[in-house]
C-alpha positions in Angstrom: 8.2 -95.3 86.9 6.2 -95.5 83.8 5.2 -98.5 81.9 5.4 -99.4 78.4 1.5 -100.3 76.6 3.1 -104.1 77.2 4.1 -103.8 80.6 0.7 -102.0 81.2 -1.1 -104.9 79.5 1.0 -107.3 81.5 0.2 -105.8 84.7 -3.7 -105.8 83.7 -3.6 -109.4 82.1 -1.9 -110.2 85.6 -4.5 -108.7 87.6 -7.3 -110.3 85.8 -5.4 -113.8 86.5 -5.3 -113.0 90.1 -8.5 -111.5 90.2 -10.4 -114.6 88.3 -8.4 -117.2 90.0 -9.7 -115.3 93.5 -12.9 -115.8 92.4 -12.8 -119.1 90.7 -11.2 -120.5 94.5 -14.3 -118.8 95.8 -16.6 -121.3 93.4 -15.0 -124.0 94.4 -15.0 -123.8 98.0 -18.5 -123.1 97.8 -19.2 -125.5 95.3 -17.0 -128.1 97.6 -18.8 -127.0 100.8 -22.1 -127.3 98.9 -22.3 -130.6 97.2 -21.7 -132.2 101.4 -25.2 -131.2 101.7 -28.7 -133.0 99.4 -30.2 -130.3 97.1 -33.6 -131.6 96.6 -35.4 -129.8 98.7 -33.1 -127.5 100.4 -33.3 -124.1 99.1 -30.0 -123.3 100.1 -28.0 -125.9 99.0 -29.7 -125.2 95.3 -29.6 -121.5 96.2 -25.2 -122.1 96.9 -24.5 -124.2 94.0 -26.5 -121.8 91.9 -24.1 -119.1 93.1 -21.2 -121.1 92.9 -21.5 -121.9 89.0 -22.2 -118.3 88.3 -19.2 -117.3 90.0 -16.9 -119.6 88.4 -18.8 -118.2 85.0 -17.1 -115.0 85.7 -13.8 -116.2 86.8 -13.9 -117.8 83.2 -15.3 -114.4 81.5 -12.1 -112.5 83.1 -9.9 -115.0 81.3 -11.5 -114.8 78.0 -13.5 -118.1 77.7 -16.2 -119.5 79.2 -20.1 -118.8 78.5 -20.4 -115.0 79.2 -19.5 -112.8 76.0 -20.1 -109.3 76.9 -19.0 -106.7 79.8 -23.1 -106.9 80.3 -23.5 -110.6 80.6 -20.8 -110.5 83.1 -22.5 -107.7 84.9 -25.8 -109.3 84.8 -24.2 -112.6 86.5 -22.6 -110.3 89.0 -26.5 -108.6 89.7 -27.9 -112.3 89.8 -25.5 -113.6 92.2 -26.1 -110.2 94.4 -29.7 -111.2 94.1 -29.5 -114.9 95.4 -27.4 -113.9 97.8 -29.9 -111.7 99.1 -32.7 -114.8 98.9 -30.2 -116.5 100.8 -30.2 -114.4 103.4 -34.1 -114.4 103.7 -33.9 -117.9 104.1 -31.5 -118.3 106.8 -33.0 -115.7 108.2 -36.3 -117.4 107.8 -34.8 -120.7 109.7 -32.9 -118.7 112.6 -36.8 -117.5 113.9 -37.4 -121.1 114.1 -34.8 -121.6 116.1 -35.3 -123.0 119.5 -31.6 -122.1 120.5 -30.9 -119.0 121.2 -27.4 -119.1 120.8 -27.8 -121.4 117.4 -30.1 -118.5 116.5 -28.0 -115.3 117.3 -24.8 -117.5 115.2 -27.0 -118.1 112.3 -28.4 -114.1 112.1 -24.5 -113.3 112.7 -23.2 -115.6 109.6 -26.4 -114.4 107.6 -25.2 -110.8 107.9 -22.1 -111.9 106.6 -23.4 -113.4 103.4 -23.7 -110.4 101.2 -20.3 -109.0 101.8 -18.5 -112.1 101.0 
């Protein structure tokens, strides 16, 4: 079928709800699972919660508020959090060669691998 511009724009406007709320559940699980851990001096619990509040900054962009104003702020949030992500992964990567335990070590490179695609 075809939509009216206000179905369209309903559709859209629904999308954006599902799509920020995705992403604002994202920001607080990692922002839940983060704040478990002591930040001073743990680069990646300060690395997560980092991550974490720029994420919920763009959950609150799609919906109109929040502190990003422009497609470009949103975009350069979305680059910075692509960016700690991959200092994140240095890190852990970092620890897992320190690791004694082989299986401890091949779990953390496995989860590491993960961390850009989630």
């Amino acid at each position: 079928g075809t939509f009216t511009h206000g179905e369209d724009e309903d559709i859209m406007d629904s999308s954006l709800n599902a799509s920020s709320a995705s992403i604002a559940k994202a920001a607080r699980s990692l922002q839940e699972t983060a704040d478990q851990f002591m930040e001073e001096g743990n680069p990646l619990i300060a690395l997560a919660k980092k991550m974490s509040s720029q994420m919920f900054q763009m959950a609150e962009f799609a919906r109109g508020r929040g502190e990003l104003q422009t497609k470009s702020d949103m975009i350069h949030t979305a680059k910075a959090i692509a960016a700690n992500a991959e200092q994140l992964v240095r890190n852990v990567n970092a620890i897992s060669e320190q690791c004694l335990d082989k299986r401890m070590k091949t779990n953390l490179q496995y989860y590491a691998e993960m961390i850009p695609t989630l």
